[in-house]
Each structure stands twice: as structure tokens, then as C-alpha cells.
C-alpha positions as CSV (number, residue, x, y, z in Angstrom):
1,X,0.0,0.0,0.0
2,X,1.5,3.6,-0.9
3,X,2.6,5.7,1.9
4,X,2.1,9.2,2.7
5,X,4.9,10.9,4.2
6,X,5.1,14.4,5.4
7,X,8.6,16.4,5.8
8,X,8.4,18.6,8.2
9,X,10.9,20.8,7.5
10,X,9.4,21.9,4.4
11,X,6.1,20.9,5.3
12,X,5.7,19.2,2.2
13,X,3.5,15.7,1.7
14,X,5.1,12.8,-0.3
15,X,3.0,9.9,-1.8
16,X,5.7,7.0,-1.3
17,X,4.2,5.0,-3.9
18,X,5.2,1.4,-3.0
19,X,3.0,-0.3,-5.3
20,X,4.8,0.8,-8.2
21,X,8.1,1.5,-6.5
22,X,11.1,0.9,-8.6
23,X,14.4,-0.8,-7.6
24,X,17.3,2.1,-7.6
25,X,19.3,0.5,-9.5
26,X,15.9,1.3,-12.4
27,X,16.5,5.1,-12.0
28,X,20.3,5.1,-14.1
29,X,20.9,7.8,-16.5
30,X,21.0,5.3,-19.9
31,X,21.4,8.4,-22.1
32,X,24.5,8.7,-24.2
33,X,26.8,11.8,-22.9
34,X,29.0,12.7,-25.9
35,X,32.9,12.7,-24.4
36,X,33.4,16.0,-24.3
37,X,37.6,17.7,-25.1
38,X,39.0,19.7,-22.3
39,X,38.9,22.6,-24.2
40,X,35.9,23.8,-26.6
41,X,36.8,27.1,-28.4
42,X,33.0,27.9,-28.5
43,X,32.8,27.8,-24.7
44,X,32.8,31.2,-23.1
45,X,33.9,29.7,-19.6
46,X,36.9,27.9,-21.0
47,X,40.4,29.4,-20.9
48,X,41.6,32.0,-24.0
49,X,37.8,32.5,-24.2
50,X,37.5,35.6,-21.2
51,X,36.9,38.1,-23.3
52,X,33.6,36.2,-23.9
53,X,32.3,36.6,-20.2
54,X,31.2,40.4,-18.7
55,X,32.7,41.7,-15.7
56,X,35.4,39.4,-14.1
57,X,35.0,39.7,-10.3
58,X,37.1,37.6,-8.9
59,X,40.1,35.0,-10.0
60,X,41.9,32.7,-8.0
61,X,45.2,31.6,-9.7
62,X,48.0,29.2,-9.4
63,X,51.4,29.3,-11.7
64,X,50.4,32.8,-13.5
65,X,46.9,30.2,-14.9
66,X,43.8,30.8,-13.5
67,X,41.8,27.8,-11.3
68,X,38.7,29.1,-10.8
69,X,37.1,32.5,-12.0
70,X,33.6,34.6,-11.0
71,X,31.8,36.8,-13.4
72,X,29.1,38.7,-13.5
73,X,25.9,36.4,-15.7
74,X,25.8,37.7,-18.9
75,X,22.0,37.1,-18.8
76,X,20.8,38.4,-15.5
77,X,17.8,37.4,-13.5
78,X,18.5,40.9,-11.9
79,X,20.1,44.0,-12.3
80,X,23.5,44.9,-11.0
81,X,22.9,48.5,-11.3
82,X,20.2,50.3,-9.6
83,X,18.1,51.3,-6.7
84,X,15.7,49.0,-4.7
85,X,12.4,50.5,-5.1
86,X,9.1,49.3,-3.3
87,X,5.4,50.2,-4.8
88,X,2.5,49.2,-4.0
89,X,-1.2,49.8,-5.7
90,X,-4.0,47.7,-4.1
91,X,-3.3,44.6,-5.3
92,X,-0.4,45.2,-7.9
93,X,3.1,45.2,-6.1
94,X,6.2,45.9,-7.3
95,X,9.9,45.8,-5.8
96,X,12.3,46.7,-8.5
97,X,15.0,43.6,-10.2
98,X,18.0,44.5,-9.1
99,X,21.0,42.7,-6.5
100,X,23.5,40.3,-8.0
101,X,23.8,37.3,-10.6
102,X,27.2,35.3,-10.8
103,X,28.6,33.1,-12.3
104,X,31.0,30.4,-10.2
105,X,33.6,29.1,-13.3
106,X,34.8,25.9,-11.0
107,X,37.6,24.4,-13.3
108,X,39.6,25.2,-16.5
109,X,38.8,22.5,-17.9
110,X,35.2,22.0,-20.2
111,X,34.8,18.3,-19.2
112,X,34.9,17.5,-15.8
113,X,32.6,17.7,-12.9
114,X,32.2,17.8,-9.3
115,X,32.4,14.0,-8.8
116,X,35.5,13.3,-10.5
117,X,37.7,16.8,-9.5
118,X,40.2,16.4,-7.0
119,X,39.0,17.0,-3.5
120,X,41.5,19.7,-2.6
121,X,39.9,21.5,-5.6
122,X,35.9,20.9,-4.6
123,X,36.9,22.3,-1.0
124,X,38.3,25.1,-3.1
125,X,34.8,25.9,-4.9
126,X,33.0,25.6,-1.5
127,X,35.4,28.5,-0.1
128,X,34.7,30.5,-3.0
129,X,31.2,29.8,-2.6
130,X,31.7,30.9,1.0
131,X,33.5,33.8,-0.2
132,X,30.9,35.2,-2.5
133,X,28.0,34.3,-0.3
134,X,29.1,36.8,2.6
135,X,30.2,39.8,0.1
136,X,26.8,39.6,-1.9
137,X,25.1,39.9,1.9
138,X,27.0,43.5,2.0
139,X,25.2,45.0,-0.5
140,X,22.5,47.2,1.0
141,X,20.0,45.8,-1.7
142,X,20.1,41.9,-0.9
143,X,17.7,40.2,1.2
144,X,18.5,36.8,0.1
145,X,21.5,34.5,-1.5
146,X,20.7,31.2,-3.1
147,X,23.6,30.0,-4.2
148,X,23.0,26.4,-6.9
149,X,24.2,24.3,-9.4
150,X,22.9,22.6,-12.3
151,X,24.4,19.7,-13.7
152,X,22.7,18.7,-17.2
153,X,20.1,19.5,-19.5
154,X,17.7,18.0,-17.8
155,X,18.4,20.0,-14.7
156,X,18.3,23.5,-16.5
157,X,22.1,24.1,-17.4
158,X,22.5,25.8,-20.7
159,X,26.7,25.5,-20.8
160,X,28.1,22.2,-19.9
161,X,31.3,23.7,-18.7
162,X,31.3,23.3,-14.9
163,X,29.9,26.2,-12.9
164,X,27.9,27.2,-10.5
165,X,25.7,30.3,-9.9
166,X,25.1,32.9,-7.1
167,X,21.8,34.8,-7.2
168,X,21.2,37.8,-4.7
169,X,17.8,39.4,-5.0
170,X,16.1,42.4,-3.0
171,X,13.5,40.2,-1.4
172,X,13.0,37.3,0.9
173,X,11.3,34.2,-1.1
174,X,8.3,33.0,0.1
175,X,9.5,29.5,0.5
176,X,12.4,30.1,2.6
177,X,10.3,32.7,4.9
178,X,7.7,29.4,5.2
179,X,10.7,27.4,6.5
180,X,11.9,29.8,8.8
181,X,8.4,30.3,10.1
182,X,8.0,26.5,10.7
183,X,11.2,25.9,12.5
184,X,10.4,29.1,15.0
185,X,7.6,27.4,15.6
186,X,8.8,24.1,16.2
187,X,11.2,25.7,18.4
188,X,8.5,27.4,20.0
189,X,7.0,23.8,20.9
190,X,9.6,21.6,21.6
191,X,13.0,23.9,22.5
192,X,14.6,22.3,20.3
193,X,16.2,23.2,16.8
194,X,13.9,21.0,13.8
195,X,16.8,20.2,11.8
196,X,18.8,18.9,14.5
197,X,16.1,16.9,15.5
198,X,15.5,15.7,12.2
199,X,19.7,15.1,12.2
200,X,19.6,12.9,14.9
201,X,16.8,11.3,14.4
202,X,18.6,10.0,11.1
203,X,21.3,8.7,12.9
204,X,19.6,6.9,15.1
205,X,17.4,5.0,12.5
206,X,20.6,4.6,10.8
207,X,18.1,3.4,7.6
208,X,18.6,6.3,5.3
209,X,22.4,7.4,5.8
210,X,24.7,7.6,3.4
211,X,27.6,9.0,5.0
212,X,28.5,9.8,8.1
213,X,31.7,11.9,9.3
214,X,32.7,14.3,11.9
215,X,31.0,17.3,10.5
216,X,28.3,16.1,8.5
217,X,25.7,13.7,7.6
218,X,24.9,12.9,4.6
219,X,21.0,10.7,4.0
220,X,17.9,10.6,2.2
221,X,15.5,12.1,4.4
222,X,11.9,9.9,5.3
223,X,10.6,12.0,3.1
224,X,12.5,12.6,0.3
225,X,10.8,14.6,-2.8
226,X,12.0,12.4,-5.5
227,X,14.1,9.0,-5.7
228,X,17.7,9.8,-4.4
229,X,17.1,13.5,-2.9
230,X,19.6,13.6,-0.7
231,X,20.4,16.4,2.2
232,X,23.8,17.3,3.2
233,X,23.7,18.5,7.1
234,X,26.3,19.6,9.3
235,X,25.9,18.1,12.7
236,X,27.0,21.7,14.8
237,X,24.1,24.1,14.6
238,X,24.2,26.7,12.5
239,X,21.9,28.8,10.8
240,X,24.1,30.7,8.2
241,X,26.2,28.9,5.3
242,X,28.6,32.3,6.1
243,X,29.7,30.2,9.6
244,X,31.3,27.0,8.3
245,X,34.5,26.4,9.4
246,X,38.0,25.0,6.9
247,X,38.0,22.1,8.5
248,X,34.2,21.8,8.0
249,X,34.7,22.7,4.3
250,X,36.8,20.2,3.7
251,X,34.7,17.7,5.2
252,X,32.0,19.0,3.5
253,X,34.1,19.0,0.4
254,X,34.3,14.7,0.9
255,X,30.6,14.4,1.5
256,X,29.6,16.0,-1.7
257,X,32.2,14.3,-3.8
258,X,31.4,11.4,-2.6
259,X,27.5,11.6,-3.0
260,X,27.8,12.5,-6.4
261,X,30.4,10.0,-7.2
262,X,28.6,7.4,-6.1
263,X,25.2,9.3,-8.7
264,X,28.2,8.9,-10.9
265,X,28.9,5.9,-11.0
266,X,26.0,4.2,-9.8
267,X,23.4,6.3,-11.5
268,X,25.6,6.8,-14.6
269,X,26.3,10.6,-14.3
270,X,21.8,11.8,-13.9
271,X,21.1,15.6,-13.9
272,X,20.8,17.4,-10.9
273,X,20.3,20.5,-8.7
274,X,22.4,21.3,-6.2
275,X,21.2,24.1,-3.7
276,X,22.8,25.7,-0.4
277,X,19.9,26.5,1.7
278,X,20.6,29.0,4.4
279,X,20.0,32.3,6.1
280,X,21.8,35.6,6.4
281,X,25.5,36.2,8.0
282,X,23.6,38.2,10.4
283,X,21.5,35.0,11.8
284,X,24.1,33.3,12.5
285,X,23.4,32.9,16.2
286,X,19.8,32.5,15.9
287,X,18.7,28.7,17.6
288,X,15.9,27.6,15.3
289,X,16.9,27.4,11.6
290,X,20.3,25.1,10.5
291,X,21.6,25.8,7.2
292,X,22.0,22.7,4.9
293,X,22.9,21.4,1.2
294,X,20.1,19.6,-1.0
295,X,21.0,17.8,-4.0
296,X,18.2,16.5,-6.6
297,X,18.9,14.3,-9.2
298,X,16.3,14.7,-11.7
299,X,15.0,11.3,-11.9
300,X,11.0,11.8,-12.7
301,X,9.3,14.7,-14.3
302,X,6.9,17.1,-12.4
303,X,3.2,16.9,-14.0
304,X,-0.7,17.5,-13.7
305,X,-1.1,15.8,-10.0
306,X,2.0,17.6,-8.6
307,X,1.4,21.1,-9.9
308,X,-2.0,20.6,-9.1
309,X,-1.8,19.5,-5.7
310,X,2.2,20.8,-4.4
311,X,2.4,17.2,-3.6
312,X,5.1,15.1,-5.4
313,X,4.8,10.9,-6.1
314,X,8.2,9.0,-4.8
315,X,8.1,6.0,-7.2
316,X,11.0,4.7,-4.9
317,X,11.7,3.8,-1.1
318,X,14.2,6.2,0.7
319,X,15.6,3.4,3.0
320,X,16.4,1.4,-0.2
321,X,17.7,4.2,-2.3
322,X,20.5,4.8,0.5
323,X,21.3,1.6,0.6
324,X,21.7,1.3,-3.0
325,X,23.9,4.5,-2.6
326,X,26.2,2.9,0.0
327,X,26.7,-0.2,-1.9
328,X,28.4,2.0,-5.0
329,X,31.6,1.4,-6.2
330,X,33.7,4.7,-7.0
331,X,36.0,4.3,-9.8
């Protein structure tokens, strides 16, 4: 019989559907990826090609060669340049499209991806990422920073060079204000943070983990969205991405190459979105929302029911789909 689950943290009901559940090892990627060179002269993000990319904000460099580069998106969701302006008339409102839009270049080289770079170079990224994060929170404009990747066609990438993107805008999304408001009230009830509950709670079933280190936790959660969603927790409360520590980068750095190397390998390299879900700098000390990673492989399409409901079908088992994951060999 199909089983409803409901995830708490973003309040979100989940039809497990069991009846037509599918073994993980159903869900591989069997489309052909062309091998791509190192180096594709077309590419805007690849190296000779900078003149090809607007304003070059940051660099970092080794040897005189640069390793990883941030520029402003050629096509903005917002506007660099301008002044936050608020109006309102009845029911038309209006806050004007401005704050920030980059692009996070993560390697020289056209072909590769997060699961097969070198570690020491994913825990570069996530420092950048770190980086960029806190200076777009200075700008007087910003409310909020998501800060994503997309990996594929299927998961809304448009240049297959590897890269991520940084989006500041001048409001405070609806979803994330939802979660915020659930986990005050949570902590309101219980005392108690909702994602460290929902962190221990994990480990203590011990069903759905994938990883599990020091600093983080890495599992499907009882009520994951799609098959493999995965979450990415640190196990110190925190509420702001801005507060991770190096050694929690790093260790964050070997959960996330090994989750998608094992997609990689085990799911034969599916698209995905990859998301950093946090709060501002300035909440850092706040006790009721924990800032976290979410990474969805694109497995199943949305349609009618979903869209018409907010409800998504599972056609997969959590505790399975973890166990798959563990049970991957990385090349």
C-alpha cells in the first residue's frame, strides 16, 4: 500500500508510492553523454575564451593560470545597477529587479565535474562559494542568497562547462520565509532546533544514511521529494552557510564528492540540482533554523497531479535508495 509521508521541514506531503516502486538501481541515466575535449573554443567559460564573459569579479590563480574565475551572468535574472524601489497599488506590487547574478567558473577544464575533481579542488569551490556568499550579503539591496548548481540539461544548465551560480535578490522568497516560520515554531514547541532533530533522528534510525563523518551527515530524508534526494547536514548548529569552518569545508568537500560520485557511478552521471539552503550572516546565532545542502537528481518529471496538488509521487523507497547509494563502487 502507498505511503504518505510528510517532511516537516518543508512541510511538504510525499506519496511513497510502493505499489509501483522501482528498484534504484531502475533510476540510471541510460542516455549517451557525448565525451566532451577539455577545451571547446566555442565555450565562453573555457580558458583564451575571457573576453567572452562580462565583468570578471574575482580570480583565483596558481602558476600565472587561473583555477577558478567569477563573473558577473551575462544574462541576469537581476540588475547589478540600480536602486531598490518598493510600490504598492491595491493589489499590484512591485519591488524593482535589481541585487546580484554570478557566475562560479569551478575548473579550466570544459569536461569535468564535481564528482570526478580532486578533492583539494571541490573544497576550493566551496570556499569561494563561501567567499561570494558573505560579500553579496553587503550589498544594502540583498535580502537573500541562493547559491546552486545545475548539472545537465535535464536540470536547466545551458553550458556544460562546470559552474555554478550565485543569485542575490532584493526580497526574501516565500519558501524560505515558510521554513523559517515552521522551524520558529517548532522551536517554539519543543526547545529544540527542527533540523537537529530531524539530524539525529537520522542517525539513530541509521536506515537512510549515506555518509557519516565528523561534520556532516549525509542521508535521504523519510521524506524525500524524488528518488535519491539527498540532504547534506552539518551536525553543529548553525543557521548561516557564512559560519562554516576549513575544516568543515573540507569535510563538507568529501561528502559531496562522494554523494555525487557514487550518482556517478551508480546512477551513470543523472542531472541534478544542487542548492545551499541557508540564512543571512547576520543570523548566524539564531537557535531555530540550520543551514543545509540539498542535491536533486532529476530522476522523474513534475506533471498534472503535482502542480495541481504541491504534492510530489516518490516512485521509490528512501531506505532502499540509501542503501543502493552505500553499496556503490567509486572508480
Amino acid at each position: 500500500m502507498p505511503e504518505l509521508r510528510h517532511n516537516l521541514i518543508t512541510r511538504e506531503w510525499v506519496i511513497i508510492a510502493t505499489d509501483r516502486a522501482k528498484r534504484p538501481s531502475d533510476f540510471s541515466n541510460h542516455q549517451d553523454r557525448m565525451a566532451a575535449p577539455s577545451h571547446v573554443s566555442s565555450c565562453p567559460f573555457c580558458p583564451g575564451n575571457e573576453s567572452k564573459t562580462p565583468e570578471e569579479l574575482h580570480r583565483i590563480s596558481i602558476d600565472g593560470m587561473w583555477k577558478m574565475r567569477v563573473v558577473a551572468n551575462k544574462y541576469p535574472a537581476v540588475d547589478r545597477d540600480g536602486a531598490k524601489t518598493r510600490s504598492i497599488d491595491g493589489t499590484e506590487r512591485f519591488v524593482s529587479g535589481v541585487g546580484l547574478h554570478d557566475i562560479i567558473i569551478e575548473s579550466p577544464l570544459h569536461n569535468t565535474t564535481l564528482a570526478l575533481m580532486e578533492p583539494e579542488d571541490i573544497v576550493t569551490a566551496l570556499g569561494l562559494y563561501k567567499e561570494r556568499f558573505i560579500e553579496a550579503y553587503k550589498d544594502s539591496r540583498v535580502e537573500h542568497v541562493i547559491i546552486f548548481k545545475n548539472h545537465g540539461l535535464g536540470a536547466g544548465t545551458s553550458i556544460d562547462h562546470p559552474h555554478a551560480q550565485l543569485v542575490a535578490i532584493p526580497i526574501v522568497p516565500v519558501q524560505h520565509r515558510d521554513r523559517v516560520n515552521t522551524a520558529m515554531q517548532y522551536f517554539d514547541d519543543t526547545g529544540v532546533c527542527l533540523m537537529c532533530d530531524t539530524l539525529n533522528r537520522e542517525i539513530k534510525d541509521a536506515k537512510r544514511i549515506v555518509t557519516e563523518t565528523e561534520h556532516f551527515l549525509t542521508f535521504i530524508p523519510y521524506a524525500a521529494l524524488s528518488p535519491f534526494h539527498s540532504w547534506i547536514f552539518p551536525k553543529r548548529h548553525s543557521a548561516s552557510f557564512s559560519d562554516i569552518t576549513d575544516d568543515e569545508i573540507e569535510d563538507l568537500g568529501f561528502h559531496l564528492k562522494n554523494l555525487l560520485s557514487r550518482f556517478y557511478y551508480g546512477l551513470e552521471d543523472p542531472d541534478f540540482n544542487l542548492v545551499i539552503r541557508s540564512s543571512r550572516p547576520k543570523d548566524i546565532g539564531n537557535e531555530f533554523t540550520h543551514w543545509y545542502m540539498s542535491v536533486m537528481p532529476k530522476m522523474t518529471q513534475t506533471a498534472g497531479f503535482e502542480l495541481g496538488s504541491g504534492m510530489y509521487i516518490n516512485q521509490s523507497l528512501p531506505e532502499e535508495n540509501a542503501e543502493f547509494l552505500k553499496g556503490v563502487r567509486i572508480g
